[in-house]
C-alpha positions as CSV (number, residue, x, y, z in Angstrom):
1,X,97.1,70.2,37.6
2,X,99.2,70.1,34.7
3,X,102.1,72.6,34.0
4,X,104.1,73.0,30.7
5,X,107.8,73.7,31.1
6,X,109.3,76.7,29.7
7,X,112.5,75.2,28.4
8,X,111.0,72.0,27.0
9,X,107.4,73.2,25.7
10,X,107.1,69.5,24.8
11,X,106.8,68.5,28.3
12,X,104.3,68.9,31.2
13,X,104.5,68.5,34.5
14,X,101.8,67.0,36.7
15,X,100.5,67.4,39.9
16,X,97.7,64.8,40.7
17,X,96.4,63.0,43.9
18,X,96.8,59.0,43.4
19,X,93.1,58.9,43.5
20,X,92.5,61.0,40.4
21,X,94.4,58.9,38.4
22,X,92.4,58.0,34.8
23,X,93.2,54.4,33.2
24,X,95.3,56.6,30.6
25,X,97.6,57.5,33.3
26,X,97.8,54.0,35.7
27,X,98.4,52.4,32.3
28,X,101.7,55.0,31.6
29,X,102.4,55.0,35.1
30,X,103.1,51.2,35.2
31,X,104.9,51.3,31.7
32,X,107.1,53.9,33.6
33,X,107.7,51.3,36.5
34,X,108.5,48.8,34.1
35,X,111.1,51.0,32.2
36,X,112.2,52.6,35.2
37,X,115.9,52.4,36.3
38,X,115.4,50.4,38.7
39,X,112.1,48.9,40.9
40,X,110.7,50.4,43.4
41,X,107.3,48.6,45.2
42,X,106.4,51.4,46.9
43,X,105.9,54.1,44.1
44,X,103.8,51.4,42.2
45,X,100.3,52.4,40.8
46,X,98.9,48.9,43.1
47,X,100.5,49.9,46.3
48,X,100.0,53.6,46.4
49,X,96.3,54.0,45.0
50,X,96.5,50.8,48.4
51,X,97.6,53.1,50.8
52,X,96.2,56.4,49.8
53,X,92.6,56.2,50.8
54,X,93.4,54.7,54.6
55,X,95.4,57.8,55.0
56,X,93.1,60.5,54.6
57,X,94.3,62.1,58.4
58,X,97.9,62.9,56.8
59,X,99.0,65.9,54.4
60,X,97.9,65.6,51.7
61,X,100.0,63.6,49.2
62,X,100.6,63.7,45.2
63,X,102.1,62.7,42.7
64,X,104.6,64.7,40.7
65,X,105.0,63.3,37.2
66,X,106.9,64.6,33.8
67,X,105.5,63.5,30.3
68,X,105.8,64.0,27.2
69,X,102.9,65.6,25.5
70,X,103.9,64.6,21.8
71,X,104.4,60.6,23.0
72,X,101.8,60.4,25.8
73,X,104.9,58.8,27.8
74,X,105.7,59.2,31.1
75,X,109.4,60.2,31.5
76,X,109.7,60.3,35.5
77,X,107.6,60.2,39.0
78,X,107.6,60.2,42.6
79,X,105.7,60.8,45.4
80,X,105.8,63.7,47.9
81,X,103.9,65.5,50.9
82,X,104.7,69.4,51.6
83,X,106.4,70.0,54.6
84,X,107.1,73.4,56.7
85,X,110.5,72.1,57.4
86,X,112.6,68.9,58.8
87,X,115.2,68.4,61.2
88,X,116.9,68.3,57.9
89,X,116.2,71.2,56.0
90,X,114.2,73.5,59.0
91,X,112.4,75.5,55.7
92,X,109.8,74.6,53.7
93,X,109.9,71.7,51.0
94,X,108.8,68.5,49.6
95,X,109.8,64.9,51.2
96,X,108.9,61.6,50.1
97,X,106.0,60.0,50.7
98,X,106.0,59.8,55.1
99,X,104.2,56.5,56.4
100,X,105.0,53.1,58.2
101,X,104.4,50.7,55.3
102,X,106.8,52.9,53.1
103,X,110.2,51.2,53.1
104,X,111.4,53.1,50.1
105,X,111.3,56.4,48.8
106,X,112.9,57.7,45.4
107,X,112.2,58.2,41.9
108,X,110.8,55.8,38.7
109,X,113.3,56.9,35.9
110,X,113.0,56.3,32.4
111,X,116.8,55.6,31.7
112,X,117.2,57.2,28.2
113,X,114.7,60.8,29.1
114,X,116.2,61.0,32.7
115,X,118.0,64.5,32.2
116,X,114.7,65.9,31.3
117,X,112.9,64.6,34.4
118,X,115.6,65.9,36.6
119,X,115.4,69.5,34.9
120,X,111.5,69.5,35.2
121,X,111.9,68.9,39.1
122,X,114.5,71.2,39.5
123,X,112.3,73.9,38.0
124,X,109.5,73.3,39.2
125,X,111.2,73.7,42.7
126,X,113.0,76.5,41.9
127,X,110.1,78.6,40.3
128,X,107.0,77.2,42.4
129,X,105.0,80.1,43.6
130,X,105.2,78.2,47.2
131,X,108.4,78.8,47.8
132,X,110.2,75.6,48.1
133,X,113.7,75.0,49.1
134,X,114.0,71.9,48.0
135,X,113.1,68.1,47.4
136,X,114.0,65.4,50.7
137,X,113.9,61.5,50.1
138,X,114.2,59.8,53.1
139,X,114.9,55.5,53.4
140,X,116.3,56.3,49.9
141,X,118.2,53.6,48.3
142,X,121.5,56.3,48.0
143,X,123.3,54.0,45.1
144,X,120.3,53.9,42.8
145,X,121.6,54.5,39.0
146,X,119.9,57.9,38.5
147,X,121.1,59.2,41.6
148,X,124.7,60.1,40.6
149,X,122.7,61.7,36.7
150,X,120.6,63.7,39.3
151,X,123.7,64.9,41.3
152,X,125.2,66.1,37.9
153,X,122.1,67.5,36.4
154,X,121.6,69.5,39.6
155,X,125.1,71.1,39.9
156,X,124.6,72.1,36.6
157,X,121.9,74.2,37.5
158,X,123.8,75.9,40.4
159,X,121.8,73.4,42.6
160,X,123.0,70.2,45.0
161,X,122.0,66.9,45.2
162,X,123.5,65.3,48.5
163,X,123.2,61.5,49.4
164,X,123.8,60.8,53.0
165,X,124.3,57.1,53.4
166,X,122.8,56.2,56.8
167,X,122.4,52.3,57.4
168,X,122.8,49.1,55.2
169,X,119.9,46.4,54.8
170,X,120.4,42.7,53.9
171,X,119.3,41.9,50.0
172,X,120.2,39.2,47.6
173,X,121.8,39.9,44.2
174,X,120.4,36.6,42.5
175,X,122.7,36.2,39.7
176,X,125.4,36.4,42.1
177,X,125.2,33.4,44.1
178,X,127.0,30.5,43.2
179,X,125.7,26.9,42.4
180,X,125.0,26.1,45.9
181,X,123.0,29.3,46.6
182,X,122.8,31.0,50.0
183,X,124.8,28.3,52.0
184,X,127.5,28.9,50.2
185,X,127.9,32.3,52.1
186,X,126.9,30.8,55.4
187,X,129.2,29.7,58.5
188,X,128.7,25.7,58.8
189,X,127.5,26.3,62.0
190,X,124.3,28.2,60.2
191,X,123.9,25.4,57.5
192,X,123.8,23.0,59.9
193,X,121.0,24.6,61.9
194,X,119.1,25.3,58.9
195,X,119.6,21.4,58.1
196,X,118.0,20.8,61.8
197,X,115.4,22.8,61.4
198,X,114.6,22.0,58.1
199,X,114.2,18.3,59.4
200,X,112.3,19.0,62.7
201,X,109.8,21.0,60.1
202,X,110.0,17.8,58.0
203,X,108.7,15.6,60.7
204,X,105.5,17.6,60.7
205,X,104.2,16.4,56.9
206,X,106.3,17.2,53.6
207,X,107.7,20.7,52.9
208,X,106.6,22.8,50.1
209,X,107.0,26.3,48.8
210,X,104.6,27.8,46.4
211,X,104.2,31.4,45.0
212,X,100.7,31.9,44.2
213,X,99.6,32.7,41.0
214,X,96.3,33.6,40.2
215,X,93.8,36.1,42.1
216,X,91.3,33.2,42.9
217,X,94.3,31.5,45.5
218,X,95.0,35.0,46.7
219,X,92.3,35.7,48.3
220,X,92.3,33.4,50.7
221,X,96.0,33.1,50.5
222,X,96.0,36.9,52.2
223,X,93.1,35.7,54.9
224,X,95.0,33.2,56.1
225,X,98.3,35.8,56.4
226,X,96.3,38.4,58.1
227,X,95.5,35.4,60.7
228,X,98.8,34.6,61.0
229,X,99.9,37.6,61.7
230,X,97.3,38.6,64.2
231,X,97.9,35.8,66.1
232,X,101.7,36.3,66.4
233,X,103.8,38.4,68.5
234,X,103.2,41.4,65.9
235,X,99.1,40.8,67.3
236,X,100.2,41.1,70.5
237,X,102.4,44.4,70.0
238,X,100.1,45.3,67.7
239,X,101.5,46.2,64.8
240,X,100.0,43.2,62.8
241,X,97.2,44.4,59.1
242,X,94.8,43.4,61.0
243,X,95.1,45.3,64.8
244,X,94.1,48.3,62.8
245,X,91.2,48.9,60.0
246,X,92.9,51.2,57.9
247,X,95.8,48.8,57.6
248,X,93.6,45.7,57.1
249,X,91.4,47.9,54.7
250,X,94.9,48.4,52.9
251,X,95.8,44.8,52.4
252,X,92.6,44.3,50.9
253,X,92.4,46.9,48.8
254,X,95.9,45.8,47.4
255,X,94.3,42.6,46.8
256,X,91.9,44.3,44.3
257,X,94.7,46.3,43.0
258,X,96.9,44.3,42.1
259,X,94.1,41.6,40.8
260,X,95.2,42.3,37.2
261,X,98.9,42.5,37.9
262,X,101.7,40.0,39.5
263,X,102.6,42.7,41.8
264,X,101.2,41.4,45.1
265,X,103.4,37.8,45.6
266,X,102.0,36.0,48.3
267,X,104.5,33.0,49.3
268,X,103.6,29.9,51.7
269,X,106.1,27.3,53.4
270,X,103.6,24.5,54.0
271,X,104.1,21.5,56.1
272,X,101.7,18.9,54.7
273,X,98.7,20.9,54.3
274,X,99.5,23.1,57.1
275,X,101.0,26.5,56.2
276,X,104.1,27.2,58.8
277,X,104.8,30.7,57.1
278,X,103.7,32.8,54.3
279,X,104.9,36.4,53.2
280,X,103.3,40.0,51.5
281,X,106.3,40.4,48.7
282,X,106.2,42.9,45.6
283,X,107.6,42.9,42.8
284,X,108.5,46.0,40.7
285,X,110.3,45.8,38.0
286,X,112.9,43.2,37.7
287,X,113.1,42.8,41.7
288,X,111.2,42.1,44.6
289,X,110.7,43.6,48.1
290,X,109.7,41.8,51.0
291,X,107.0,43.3,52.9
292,X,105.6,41.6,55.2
293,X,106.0,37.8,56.9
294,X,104.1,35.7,59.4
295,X,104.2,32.3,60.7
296,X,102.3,29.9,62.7
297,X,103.8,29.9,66.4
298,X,103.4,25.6,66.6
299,X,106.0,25.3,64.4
300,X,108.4,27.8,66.7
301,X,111.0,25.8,67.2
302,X,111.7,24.9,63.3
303,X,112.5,28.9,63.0
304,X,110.0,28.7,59.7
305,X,110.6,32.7,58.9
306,X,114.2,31.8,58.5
307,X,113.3,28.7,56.5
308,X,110.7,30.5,54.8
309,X,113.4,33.7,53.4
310,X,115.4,30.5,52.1
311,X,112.7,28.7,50.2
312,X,112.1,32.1,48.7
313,X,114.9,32.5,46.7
314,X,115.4,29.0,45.8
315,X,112.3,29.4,44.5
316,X,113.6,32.3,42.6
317,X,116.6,31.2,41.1
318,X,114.6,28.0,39.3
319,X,111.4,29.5,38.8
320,X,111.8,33.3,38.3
321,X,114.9,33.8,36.8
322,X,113.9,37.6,35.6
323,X,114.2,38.5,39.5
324,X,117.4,39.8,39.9
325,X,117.7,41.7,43.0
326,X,115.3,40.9,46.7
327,X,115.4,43.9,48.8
328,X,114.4,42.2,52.4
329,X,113.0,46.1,53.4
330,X,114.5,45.0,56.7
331,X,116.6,46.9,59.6
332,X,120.6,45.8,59.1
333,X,120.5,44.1,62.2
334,X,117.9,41.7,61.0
335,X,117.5,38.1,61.2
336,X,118.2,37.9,57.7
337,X,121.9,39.4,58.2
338,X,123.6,36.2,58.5
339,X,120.9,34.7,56.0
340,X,120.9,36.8,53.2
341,X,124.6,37.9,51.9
342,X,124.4,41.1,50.4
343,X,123.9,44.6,51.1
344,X,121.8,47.6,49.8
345,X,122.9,51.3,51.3
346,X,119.8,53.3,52.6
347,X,120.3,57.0,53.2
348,X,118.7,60.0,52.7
349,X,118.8,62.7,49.5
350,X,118.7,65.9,49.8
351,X,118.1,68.0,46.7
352,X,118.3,72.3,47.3
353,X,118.2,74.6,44.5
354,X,118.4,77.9,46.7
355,X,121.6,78.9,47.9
356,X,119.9,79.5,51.7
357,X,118.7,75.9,51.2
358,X,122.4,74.4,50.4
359,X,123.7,76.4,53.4
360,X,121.2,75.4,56.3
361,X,121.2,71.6,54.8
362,X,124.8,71.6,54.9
363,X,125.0,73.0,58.3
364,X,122.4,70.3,59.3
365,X,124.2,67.6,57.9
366,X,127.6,68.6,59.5
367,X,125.8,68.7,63.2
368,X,124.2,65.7,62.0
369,X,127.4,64.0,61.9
370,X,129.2,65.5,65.2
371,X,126.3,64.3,67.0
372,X,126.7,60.6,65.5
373,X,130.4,61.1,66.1
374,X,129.8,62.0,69.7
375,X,127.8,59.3,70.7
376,X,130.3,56.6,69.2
377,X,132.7,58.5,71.3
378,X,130.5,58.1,74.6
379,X,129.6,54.5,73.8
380,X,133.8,53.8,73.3
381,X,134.3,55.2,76.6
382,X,131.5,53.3,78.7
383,X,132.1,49.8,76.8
384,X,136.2,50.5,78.5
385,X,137.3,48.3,81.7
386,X,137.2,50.8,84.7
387,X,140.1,51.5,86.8
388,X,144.0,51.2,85.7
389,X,145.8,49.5,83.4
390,X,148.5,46.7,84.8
């Protein structure tokens, strides 16, 4: 469904499931991604036509888009499922995209049409015949670029735009390692196990890292991950592709996908001939976002994930020096903590137009944070020694 705004007659906004997509569209939609602010895998064309079909027992989810009639140009997106209300905002809205395999939620921005995007959300939330309160992004990366412009634009409008920083995720900010790379951040206690490791690996047959390339080695690049993986701890807790067939269907349909495209960057750490751990990574933009990693359990005690996450971005800074940022997708209190140096903030946004909506997501938020407050409270007093003090 396509909408024209009233204070920019130029634009139209769409409403469109990710299925009904024409090649017109994909092919503005990944210009868009390209252009965009910043990356962001998981509101690609490859990865959400992917998902999509494998999630047909959800609400229903679609894409809201602004473009430019006159240019045929895409000027923002995102991706949202209705909801009758959220611990967050307890009234009906839209939130980001809600499923497992989506690490990321936000926006693609086109940096220099950005206030126009924003003001086409904002009214088509405000004036929806649905009666929307609002616009929640949850796992949203709170110091993207266009979040502050969004803020502004939104304030403007006698709306809100708040940015809850929750957690912070381990990344790597490529151009700013030094010469030595990632060991020049670690403890020599880490670089010396690393060494170790690296060696015991070693004794197995040479160590090589490889990206592949073309669609031909993908295919049974992904097989042999999807074995891998099933035959790992994630198999036996199973949460690996392949314990479900929607999810397995999904990593194959990403396959097809992203046949044309060098989205989908599937990574091996071989031994010899053996492969000791490979990785799902996307790239969007001018970053990539680890997805997914497995590795084969008879090469346990040479800790190949670890060795695996540091092949990757020496890989990157020789080979693909047009990836400037590597979002591990990962909890903060990953293995890749100590590994990887720097930091990306994850929070959620809340964006309210109505003035009930501002004052039941303020009074959310502030419980919100007296309930965080009171368990650090609780934890302080169980972690103290018992009895008196000498």
């Amino acid at each position: 469904m396509s909408t024209s705004l009233v204070n920019a007659p130029s634009l139209e906004l769409l409403q469109l499931s990710p299925l009904a997509c024409d090649a017109a569209f994909l092919s503005q939609w990944k210009q868009l991604e390209r252009e965009s602010h910043c990356g962001n895998a998981f509101l690609s064309p490859e990865f959400v036509r992917s998902l999509s079909p494998h999630r047909l027992d959800e609400p229903e989810v679609h894409i809201l888009a602004c473009r430019d009639k006159n240019q045929g140009r895409l000027l923002g997106l995102g991706i949202f499922q209705y909801t009758p209300g959220t611990k967050t905002l307890p009234l009906p809205h839209l939130i980001s995209w809600q499923d497992p395999h989506v690490y990321r939620s936000g926006l693609l921005v086109k940096p220099d049409r950005q206030t126009e995007f924003f003001q086409s959300l904002i009214e088509f939330v405000h004036k929806t015949p649905h009666g929307l309160m609002g616009i929640e992004f949850t796992n949203l990366r709170v110091d993207s670029p266009w979040a502050k412009e969004l803020r502004e634009t939104t304030a403007a409008r006698g709306g809100s735009f708040r940015l809850i920083p929750e957690t912070s995720c381990p990344a790597v900010l490529v151009p700013e390692l030094g010469e030595k790379g990632l060991e020049e951040n670690w403890s020599s206690s880490r670089r010396k196990s690393v060494r170790k490791n690296r060696r015991r690996l070693e004794a197995h047959g040479p160590v090589s890292f490889r990206i592949l390339q073309s669609s031909e080695e993908k295919g049974p690049a992904l097989r042999r991950f999807l074995v891998l993986e099933q035959n790992s701890w994630k198999g036996e807790m199973g949460t690996a592709l392949a314990c479900r067939r929607e999810d397995a269907d999904f990593a194959r349909q990403l396959l097809w996908e992203a046949a044309n495209s060098e989205f989908l960057a599937i990574s091996e750490l071989k031994t010899g001939t053996e492969v000791a751990a490979t990785a799902l990574n996307f790239i969007s933009g001018p970053e990539m976002f680890a997805f997914k990693i497995a590795w084969d359990s008879r090469f346990e005690n040479c800790s190949p994930g670890t060795l695996h996450e540091v092949a990757l971005i020496d890989y990157l800074r020789e080979h693909r020096p047009e990836i400037v940022r590597v979002d591990s997708c990962a909890h903060s209190n990953s293995y890749l903590s100590g590994l990887w140096p720097h930091r990306i903030t994850v929070g959620n946004g809340l964006l309210c137009t109505a003035k009930i909506a501002r004052g039941a997501g303020k009074l959310v938020t502030k419980l919100q944070s007296l309930k965080r407050w009171a368990s650090h409270q609780i934890a302080a007093g169980e972690a103290a020694p018992s009895g008196h003090s000498e």
